[in-house]
PAZATI-764020 format. One record per residue: z negated, x, y of N, C-alpha, C in turn. Coordinates in Angstrom, 1 decimal. Atoms other than C-alpha are relative to their C-alpha. Example, Ala and Ser with C-alpha at 12.3 -4.5 7.8 and 13.67 -1.06 7.14 Angstrom:
2
0.0,0.9,-1.2,-7.8,12.3,-4.5,0.0,0.9,1.2
0.0,-0.9,-1.1,-7.1,13.7,-1.1,-0.8,-0.8,1.1
This chain:
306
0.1,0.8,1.3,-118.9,60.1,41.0,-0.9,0.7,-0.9
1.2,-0.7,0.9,-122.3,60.9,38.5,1.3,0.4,-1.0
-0.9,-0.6,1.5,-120.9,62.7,35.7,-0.4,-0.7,-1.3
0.0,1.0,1.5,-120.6,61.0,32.6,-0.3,0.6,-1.3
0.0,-0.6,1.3,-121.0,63.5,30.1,-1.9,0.3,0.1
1.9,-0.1,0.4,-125.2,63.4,31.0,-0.2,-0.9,-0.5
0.4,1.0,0.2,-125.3,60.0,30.5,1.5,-0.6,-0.7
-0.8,0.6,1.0,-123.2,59.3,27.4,0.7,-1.4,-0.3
0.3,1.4,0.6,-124.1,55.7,27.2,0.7,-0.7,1.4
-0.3,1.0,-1.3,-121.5,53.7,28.9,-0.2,-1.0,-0.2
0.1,1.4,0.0,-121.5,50.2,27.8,-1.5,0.0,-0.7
1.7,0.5,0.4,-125.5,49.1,27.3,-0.5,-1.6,-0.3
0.3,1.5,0.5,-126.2,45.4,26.0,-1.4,0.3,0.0
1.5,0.5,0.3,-129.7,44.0,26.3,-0.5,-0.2,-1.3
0.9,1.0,1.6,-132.2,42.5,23.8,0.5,-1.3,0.6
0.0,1.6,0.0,-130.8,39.0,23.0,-1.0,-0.5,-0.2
1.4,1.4,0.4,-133.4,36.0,23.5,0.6,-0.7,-1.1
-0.4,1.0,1.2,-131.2,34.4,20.9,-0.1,0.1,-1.3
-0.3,-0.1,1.5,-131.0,36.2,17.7,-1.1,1.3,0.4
1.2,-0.8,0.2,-134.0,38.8,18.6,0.4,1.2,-0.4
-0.6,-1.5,0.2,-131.9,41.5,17.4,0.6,1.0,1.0
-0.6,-0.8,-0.9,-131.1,44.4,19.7,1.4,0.3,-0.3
-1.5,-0.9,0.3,-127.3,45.5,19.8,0.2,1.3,-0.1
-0.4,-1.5,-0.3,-126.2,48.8,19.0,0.6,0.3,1.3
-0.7,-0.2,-0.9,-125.5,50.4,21.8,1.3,1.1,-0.2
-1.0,-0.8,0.3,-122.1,51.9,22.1,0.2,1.0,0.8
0.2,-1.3,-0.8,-122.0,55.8,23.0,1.2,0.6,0.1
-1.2,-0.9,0.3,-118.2,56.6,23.3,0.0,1.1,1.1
-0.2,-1.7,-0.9,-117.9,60.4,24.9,1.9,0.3,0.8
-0.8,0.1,-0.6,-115.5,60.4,27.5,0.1,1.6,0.7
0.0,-1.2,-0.2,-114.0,63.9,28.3,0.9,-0.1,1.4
-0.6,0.0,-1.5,-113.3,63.9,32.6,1.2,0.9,0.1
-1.5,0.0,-0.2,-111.5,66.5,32.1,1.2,0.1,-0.4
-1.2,0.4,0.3,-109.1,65.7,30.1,0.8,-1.1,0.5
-0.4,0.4,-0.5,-108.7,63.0,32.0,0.6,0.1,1.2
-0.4,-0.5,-1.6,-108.2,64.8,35.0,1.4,0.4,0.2
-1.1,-0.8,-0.1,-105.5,66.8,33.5,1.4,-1.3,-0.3
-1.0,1.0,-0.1,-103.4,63.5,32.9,0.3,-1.1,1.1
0.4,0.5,-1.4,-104.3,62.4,36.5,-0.3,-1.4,-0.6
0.9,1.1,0.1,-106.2,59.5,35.3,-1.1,-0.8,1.4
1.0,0.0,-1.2,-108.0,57.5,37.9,-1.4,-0.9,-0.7
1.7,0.1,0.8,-111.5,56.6,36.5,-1.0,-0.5,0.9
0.2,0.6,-0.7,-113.1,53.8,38.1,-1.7,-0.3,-0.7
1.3,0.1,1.1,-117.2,53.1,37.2,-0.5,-1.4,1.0
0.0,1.4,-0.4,-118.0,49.6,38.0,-2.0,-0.3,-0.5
0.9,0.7,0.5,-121.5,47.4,37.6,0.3,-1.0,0.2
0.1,1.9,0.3,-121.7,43.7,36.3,-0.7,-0.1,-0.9
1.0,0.7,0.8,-123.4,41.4,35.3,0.9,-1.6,-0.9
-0.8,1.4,0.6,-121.9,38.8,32.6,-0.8,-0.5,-0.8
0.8,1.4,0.7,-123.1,35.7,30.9,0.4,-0.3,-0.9
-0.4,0.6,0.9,-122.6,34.2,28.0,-0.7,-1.0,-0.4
1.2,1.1,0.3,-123.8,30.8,26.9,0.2,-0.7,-1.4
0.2,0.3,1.2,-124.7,29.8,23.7,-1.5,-0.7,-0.3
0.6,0.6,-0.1,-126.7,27.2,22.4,-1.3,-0.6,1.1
0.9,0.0,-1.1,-127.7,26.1,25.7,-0.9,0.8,1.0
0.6,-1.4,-0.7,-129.1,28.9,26.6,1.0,1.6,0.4
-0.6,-1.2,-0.6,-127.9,31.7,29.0,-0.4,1.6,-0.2
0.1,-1.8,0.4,-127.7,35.6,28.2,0.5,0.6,1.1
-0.7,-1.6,-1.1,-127.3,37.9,31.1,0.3,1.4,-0.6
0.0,-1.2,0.3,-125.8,41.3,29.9,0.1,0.9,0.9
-0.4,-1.3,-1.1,-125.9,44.5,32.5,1.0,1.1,-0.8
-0.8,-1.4,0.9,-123.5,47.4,31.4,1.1,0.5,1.0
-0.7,-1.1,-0.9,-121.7,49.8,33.2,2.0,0.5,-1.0
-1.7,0.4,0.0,-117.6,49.7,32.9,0.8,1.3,0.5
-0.6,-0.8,-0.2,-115.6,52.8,32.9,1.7,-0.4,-0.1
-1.5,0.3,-0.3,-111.8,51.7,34.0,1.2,1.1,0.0
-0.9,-1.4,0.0,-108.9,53.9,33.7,1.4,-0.8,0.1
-1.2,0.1,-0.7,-106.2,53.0,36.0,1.3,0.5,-0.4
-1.5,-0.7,0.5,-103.2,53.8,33.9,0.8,-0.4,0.9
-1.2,0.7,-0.8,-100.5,51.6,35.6,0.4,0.7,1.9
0.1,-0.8,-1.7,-101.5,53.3,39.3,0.8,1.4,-0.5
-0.1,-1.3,-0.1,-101.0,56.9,37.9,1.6,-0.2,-0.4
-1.5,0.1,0.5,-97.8,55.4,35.9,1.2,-0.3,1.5
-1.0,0.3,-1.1,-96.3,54.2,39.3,0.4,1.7,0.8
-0.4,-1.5,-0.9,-96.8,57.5,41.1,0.6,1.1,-0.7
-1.0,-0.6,0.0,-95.4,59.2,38.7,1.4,-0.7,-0.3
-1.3,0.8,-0.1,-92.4,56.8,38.7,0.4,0.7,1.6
-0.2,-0.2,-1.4,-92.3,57.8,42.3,0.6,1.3,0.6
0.2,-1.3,0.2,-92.7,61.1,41.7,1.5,0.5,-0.5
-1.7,0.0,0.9,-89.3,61.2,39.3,1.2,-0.4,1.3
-1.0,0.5,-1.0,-87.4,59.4,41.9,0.2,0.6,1.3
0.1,-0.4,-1.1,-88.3,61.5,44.6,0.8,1.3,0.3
-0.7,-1.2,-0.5,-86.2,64.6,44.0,1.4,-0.6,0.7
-2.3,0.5,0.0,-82.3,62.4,43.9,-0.4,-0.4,1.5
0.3,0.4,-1.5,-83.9,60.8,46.9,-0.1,0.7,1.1
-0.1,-1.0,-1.5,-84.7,63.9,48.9,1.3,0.9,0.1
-1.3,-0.8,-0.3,-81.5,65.9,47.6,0.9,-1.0,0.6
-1.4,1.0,-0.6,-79.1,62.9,49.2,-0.6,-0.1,1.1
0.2,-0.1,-1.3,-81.4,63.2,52.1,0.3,0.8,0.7
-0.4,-1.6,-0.6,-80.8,66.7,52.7,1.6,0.5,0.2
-1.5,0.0,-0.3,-77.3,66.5,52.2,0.8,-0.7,1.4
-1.0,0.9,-1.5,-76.4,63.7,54.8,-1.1,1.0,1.0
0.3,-0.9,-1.1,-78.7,66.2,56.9,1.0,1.0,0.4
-0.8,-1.0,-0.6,-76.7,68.9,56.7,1.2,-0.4,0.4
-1.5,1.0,-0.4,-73.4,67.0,57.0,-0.3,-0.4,1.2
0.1,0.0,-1.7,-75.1,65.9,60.4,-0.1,0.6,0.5
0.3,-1.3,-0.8,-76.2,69.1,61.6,1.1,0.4,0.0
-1.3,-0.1,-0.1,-72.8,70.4,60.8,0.9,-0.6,1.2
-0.5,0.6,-1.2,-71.3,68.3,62.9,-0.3,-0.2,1.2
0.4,-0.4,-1.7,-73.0,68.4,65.8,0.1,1.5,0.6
-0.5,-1.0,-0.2,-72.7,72.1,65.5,1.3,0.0,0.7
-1.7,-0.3,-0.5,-68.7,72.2,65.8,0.4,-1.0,1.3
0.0,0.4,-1.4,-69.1,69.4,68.5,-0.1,0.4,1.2
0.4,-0.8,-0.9,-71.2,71.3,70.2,0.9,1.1,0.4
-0.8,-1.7,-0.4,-69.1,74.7,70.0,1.4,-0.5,0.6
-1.8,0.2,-1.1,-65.6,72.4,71.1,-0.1,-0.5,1.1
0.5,0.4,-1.5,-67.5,71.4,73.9,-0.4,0.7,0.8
0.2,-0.9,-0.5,-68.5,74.2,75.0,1.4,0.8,0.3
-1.1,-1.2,-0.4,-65.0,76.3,74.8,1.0,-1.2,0.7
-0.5,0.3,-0.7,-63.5,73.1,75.9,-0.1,-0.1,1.4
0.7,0.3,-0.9,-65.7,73.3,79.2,0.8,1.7,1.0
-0.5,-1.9,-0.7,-65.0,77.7,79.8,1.9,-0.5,-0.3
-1.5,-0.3,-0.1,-61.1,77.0,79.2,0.9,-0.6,1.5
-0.5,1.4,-1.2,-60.9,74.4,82.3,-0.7,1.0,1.2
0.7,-0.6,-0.9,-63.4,76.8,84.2,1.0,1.4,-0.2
-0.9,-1.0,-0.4,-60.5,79.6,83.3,1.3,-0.2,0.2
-1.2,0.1,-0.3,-57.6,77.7,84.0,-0.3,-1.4,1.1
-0.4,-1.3,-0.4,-57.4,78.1,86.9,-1.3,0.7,0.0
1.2,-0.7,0.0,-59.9,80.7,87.2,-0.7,0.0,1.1
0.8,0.0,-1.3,-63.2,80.5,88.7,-0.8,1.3,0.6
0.5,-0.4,-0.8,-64.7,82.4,91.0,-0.9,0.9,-0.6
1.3,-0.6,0.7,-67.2,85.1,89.9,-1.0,-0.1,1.4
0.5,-0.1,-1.5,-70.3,85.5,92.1,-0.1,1.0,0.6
-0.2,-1.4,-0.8,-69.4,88.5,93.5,1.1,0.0,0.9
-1.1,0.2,-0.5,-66.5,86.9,95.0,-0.2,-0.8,1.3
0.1,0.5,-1.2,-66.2,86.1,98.8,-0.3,-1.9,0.4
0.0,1.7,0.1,-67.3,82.4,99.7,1.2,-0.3,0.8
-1.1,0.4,-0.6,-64.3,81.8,101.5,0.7,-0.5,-1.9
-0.8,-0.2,1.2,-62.7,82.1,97.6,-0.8,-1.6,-0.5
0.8,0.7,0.7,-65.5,80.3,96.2,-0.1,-1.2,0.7
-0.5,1.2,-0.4,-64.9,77.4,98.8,1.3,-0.1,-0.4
-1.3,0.2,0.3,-61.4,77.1,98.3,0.1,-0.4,-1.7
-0.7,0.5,1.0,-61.3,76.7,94.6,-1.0,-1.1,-0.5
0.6,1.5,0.2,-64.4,74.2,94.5,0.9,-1.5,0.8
-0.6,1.4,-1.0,-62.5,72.1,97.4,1.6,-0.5,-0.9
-1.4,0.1,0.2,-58.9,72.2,95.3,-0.2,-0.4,-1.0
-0.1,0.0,1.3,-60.2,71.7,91.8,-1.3,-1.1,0.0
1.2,1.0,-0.8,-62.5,68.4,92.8,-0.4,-0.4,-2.0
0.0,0.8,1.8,-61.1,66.6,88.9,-0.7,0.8,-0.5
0.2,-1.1,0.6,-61.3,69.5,87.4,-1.8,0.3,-0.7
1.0,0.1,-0.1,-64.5,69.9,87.9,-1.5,-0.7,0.0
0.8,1.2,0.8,-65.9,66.4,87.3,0.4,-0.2,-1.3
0.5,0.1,1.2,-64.9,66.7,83.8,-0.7,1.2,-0.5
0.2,-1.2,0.5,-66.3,69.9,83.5,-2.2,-0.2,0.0
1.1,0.7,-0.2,-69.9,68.4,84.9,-0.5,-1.0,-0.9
0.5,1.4,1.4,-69.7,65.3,82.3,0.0,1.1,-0.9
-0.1,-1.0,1.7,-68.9,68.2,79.4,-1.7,0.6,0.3
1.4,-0.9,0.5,-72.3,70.1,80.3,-1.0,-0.9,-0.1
0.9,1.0,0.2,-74.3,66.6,80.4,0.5,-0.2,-2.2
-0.1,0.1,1.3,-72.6,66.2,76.9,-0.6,1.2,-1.0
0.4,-1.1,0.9,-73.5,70.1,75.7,-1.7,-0.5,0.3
1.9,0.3,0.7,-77.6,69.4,76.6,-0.1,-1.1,-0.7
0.6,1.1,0.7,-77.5,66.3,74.6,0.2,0.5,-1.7
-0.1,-0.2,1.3,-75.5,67.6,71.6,-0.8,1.4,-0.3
1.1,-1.2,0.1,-77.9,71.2,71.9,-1.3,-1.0,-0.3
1.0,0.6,0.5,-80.6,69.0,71.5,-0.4,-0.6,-1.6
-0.4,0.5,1.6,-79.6,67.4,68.9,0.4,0.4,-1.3
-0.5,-1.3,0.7,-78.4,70.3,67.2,-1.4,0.5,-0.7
1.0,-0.7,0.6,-81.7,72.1,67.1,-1.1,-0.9,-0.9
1.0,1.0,0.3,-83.8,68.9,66.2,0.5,-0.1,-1.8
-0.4,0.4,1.9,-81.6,68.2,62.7,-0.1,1.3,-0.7
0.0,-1.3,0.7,-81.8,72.0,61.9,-1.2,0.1,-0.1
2.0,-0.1,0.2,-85.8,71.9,62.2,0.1,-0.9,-1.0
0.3,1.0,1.1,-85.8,68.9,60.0,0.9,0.5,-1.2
-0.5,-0.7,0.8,-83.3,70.5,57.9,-0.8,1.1,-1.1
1.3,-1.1,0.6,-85.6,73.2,57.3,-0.5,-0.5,-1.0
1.4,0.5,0.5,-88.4,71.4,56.7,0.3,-0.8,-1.3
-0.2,0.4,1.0,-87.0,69.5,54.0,0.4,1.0,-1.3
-0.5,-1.2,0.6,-85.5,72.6,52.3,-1.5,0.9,-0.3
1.9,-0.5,0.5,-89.6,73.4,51.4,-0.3,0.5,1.5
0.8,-0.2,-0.6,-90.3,74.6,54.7,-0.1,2.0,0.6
-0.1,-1.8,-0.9,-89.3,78.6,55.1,1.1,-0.2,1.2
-0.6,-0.2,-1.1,-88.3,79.5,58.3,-0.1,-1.2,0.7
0.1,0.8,-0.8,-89.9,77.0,59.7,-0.3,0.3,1.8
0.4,-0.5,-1.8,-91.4,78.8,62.7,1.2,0.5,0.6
-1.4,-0.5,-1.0,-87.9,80.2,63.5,0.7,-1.3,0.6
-1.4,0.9,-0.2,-86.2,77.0,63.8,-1.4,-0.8,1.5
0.6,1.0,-1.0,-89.4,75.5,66.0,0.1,1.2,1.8
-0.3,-0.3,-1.4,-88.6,78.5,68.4,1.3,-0.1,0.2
-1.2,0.0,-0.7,-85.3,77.6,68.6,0.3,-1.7,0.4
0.4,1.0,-0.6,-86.6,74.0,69.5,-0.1,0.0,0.9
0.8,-0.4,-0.9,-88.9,75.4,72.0,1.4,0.6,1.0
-0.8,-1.0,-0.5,-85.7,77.7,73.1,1.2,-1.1,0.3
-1.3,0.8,-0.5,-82.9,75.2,73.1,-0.4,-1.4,0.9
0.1,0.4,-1.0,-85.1,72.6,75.1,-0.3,0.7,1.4
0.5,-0.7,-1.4,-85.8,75.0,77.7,1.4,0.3,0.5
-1.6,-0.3,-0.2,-81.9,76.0,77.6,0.4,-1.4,0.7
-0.4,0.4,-0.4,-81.5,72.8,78.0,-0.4,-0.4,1.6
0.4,0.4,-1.4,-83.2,71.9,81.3,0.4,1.0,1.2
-0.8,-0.5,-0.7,-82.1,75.1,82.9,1.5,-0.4,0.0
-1.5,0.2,-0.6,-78.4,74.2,82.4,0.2,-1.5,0.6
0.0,1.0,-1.0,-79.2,70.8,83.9,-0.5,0.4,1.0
0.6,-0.4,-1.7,-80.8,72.5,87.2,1.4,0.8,0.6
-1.1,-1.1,0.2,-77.4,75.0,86.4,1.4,-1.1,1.0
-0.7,0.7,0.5,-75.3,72.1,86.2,0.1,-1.1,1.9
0.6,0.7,-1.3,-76.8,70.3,89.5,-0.1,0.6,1.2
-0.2,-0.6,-2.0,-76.8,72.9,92.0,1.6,0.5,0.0
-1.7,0.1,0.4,-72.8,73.0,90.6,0.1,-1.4,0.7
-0.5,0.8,-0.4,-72.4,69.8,91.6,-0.4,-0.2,1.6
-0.2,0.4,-1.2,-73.9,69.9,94.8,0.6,0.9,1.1
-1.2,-0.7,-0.6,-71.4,72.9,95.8,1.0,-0.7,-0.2
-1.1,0.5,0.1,-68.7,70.9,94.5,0.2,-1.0,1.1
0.0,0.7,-1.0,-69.7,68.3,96.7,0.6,0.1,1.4
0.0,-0.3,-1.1,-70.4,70.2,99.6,1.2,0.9,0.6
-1.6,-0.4,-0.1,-66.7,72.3,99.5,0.6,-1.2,0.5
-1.4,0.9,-0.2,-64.9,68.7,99.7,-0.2,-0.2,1.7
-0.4,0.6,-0.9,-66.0,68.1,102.8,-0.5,1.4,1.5
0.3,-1.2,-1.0,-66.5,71.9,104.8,1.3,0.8,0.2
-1.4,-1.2,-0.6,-63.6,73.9,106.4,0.1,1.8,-0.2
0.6,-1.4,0.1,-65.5,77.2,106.4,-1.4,-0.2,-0.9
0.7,0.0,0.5,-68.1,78.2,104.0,-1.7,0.2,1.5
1.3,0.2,-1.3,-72.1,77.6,106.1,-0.9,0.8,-0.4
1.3,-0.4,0.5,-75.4,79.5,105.1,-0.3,-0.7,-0.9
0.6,1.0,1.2,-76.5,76.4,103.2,1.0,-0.1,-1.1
-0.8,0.1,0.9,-73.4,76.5,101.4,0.0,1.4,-0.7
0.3,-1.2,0.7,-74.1,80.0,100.6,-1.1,0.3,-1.0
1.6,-0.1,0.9,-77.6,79.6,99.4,-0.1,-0.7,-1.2
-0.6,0.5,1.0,-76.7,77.0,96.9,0.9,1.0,-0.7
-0.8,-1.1,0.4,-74.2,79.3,95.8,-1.0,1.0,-1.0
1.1,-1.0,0.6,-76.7,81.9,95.2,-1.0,-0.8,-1.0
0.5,0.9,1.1,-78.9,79.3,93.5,0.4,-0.5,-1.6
-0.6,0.3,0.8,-76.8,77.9,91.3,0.2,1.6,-1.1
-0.3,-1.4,0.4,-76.0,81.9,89.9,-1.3,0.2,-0.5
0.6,-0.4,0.4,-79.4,82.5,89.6,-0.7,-1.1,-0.7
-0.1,1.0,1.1,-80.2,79.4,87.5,0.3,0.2,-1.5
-1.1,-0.6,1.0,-77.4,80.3,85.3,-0.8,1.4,-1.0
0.2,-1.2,0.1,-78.5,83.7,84.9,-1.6,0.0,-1.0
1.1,0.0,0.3,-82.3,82.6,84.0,-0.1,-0.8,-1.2
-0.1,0.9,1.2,-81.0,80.3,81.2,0.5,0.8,-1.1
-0.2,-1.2,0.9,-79.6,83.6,79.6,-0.7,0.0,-1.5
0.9,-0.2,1.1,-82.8,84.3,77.9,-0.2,-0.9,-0.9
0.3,1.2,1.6,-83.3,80.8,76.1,1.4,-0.1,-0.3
-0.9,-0.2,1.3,-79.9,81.0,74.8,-0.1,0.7,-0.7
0.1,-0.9,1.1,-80.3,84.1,73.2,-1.2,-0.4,-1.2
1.3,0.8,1.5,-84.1,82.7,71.5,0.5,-0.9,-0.6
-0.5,1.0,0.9,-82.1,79.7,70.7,0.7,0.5,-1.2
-1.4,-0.6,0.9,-79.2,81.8,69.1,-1.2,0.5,-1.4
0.6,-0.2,0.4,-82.0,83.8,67.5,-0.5,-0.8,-1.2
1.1,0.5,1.1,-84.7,81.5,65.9,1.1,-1.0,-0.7
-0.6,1.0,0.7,-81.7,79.0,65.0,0.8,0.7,-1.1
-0.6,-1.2,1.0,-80.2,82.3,62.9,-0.6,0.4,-1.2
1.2,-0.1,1.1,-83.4,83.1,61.3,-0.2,-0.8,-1.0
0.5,1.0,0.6,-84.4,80.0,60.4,1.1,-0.7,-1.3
-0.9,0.1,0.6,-81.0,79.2,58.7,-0.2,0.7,-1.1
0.3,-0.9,0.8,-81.4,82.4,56.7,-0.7,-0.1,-1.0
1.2,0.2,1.0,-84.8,81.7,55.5,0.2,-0.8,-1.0
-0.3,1.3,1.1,-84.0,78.4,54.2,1.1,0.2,-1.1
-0.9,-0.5,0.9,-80.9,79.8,52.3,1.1,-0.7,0.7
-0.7,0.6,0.0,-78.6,77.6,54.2,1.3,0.9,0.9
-1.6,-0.7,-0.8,-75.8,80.8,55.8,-0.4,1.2,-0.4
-0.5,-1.5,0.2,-75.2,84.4,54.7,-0.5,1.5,0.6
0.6,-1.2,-0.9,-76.9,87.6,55.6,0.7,0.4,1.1
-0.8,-0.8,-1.1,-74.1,88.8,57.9,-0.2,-1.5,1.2
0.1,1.0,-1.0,-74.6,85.5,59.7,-1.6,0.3,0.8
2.2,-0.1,-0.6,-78.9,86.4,60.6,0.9,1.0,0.7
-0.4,-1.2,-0.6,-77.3,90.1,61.6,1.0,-0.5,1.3
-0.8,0.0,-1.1,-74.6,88.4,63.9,-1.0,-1.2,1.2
0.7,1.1,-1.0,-77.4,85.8,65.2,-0.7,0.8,0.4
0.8,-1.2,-0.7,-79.8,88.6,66.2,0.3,0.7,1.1
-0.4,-0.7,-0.9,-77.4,90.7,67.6,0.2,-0.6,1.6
-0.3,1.1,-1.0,-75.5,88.0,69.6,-1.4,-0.6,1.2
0.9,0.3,-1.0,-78.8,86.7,70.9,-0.8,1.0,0.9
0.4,-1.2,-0.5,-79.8,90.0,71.7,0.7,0.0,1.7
-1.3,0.0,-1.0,-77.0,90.2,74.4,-0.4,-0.9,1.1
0.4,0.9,-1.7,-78.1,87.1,76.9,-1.1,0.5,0.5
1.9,-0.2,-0.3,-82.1,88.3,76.7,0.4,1.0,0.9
0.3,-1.3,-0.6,-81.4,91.5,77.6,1.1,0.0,1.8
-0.3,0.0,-1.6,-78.8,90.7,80.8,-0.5,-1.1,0.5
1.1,0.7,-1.0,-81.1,87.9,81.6,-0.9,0.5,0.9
1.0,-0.7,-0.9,-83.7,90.5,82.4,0.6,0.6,1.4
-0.5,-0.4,-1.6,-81.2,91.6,85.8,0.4,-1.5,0.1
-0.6,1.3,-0.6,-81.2,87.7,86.5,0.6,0.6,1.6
0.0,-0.5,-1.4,-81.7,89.3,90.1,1.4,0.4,0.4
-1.6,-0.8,-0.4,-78.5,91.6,90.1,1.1,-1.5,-0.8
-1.2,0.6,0.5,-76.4,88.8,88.2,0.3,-1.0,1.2
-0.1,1.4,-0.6,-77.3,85.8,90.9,0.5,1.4,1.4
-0.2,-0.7,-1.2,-76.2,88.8,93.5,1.7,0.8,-0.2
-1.5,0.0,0.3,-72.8,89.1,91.5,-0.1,1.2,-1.0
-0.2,-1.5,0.5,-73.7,92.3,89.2,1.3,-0.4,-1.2
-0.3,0.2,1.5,-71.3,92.7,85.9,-0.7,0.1,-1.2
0.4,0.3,1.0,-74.1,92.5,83.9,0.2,-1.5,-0.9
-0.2,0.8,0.7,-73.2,88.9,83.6,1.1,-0.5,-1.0
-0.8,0.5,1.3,-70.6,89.5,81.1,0.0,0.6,-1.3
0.6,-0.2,1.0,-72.7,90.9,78.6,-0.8,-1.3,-0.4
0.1,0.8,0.5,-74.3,87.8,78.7,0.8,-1.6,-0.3
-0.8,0.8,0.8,-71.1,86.1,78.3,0.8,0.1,-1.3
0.3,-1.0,1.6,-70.5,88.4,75.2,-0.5,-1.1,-1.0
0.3,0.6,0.8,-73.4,86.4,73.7,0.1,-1.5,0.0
-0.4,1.5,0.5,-72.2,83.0,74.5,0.9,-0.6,-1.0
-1.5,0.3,0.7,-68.9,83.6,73.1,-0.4,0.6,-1.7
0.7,-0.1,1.5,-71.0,84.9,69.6,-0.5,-1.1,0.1
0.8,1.2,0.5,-73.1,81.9,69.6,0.9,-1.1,-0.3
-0.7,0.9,0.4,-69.9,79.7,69.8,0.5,0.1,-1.5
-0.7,0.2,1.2,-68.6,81.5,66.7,-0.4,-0.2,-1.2
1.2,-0.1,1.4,-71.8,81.4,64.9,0.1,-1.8,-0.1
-0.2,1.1,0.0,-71.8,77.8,65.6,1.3,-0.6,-1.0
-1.2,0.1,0.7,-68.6,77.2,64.1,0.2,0.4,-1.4
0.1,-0.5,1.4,-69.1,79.2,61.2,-1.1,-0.9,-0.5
1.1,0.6,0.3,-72.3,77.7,60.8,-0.1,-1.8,-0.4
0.3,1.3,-0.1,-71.7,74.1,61.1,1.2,-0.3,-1.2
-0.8,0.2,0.7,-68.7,74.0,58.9,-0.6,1.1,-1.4
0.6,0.0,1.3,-70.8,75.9,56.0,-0.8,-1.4,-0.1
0.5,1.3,0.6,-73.0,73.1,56.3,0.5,-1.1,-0.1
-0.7,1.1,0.6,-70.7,70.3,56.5,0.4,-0.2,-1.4
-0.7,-0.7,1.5,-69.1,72.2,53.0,-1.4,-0.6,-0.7
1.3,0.2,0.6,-72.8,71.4,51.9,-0.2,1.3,-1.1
């Protein structure tokens, strides 16, 4: 847009043919930026208008400086209305997130309390064992299969409203909450591969007398599955700890118990090897499950509280 303060002269009238007299021209001084600072929008037009008088036509040229009040008046009408609008958005957020939190965590301990009554099998335990309690505990077992199709859905869902959560909350700790995006879909696809070589032991028990090789190898699969999903629990536990933090939405001692806690699966992830071959490392990384349930739980019931 030419600048206006070279060329003073906004409105310019011709010489009338009719009365021979030139018009003053009018020089009003328009200061940009003062209009800048009232967000003005400043519009510069050419036309051409006519006027007709005694039969005869007058063309005038003149240049038209507009000033969009009603535009700038809407946006800031928009502008006003936009805080009530985003605080009632952020509230029913957290009130969702919440809740899918404590879903998630009674879905989860309702899943390990069925897998310890009766108790299952560690993998260090003889397949003879490890047939026998898949072949006896068939129910059992298919609700235990529907529950971890329900934990990857509500884990997803979990991490997705706490990113957006964030991000509504201005936007700190945003990178933590997108690796605990990155971290809880990866969690989740391991415990669907976890979840699937489970079901096709459970299967293969109903209908074997003695445990086979193939029924062994699965076995071993399934373990080391499990074992390799360790680590994105713990980044999940992690970046969804941070990210909380940042934003102001849970309590220092809550970052310090998400850190730690996720600390705990990473590190007996790294002997996936020894765990899918039955080591007791894998109950350091049940350590950090049973922290992420409580963080959950704490966590989701601050934010329901809003």
């Amino acid at each position: 847009m030419p600048s206006l303060s070279a060329r003073p002269s906004v409105w310019r009238s011709t010489r009338s043919s009719l009365s021979g007299v030139e018009a003053p021209a009018a020089r009003p001084r328009i200061c940009l930026h003062a209009a800048a600072s009232f967000n003005l929008f400043l519009t510069v037009r050419t036309s051409y208008d006519y006027q007709t008088a005694n039969d005869r036509t007058v063309y005038c040229y003149r240049r038209v400086v507009t000033c969009d009040w009603k535009k700038d008046r809407s946006v800031k009408m928009n502008e006003a209305a936009t805080p009530t609008a985003t605080e009632a958005g952020r509230v029913s957020t957290e009130r969702t997130a919440g809740v899918i939190a404590i879903a998630y965590a009674a879905s989860m301990i309702v899943q390990n309390v069925l897998f310890a009554f009766p108790t299952a099998p560690n993998y260090s335990d003889p397949l003879d064992i490890v047939l026998a309690y898949h072949a006896q505990n068939q129910r059992t077992l298919a609700v235990t299969s529907g529950l971890e199709a329900m934990n990857m859905v509500l884990l997803l869902l979990f991490v997705t409203a706490l990113h957006g959560l964030v991000e509504r909350r201005g936007g700190m700790g945003t990178g933590w909450s997108r690796l605990a995006v990155a971290a809880g879909s990866t969690l989740a696809a391991l415990s669907a591969l976890t979840i699937a070589t489970h079901i096709a032991v459970v299967l293969a028990a109903a209908g074997l007398a003695e445990p086979t090789p193939a029924f062994g190898l699965m076995w071993q699969l399934h373990a080391a599955t499990f074992a390799l999903s360790l680590p994105a629990l713990g980044a999940t536990f992690i970046g969804a700890a941070l990210a909380t933090h940042a934003s102001g939405l849970t309590r220092p001692w809550q970052r310090l118990f998400g850190v730690a806690g996720g600390s705990l699966p990473i590190l007996a992830g790294i002997g996936n090897l020894a765990i899918a071959g039955g080591s007791p490392l894998l109950f350091i990384g049940v350590l950090g499950l049973a922290m992420w349930l409580v963080w959950l739980i704490v966590t989701g019931l601050r934010l329901f509280r809003g």
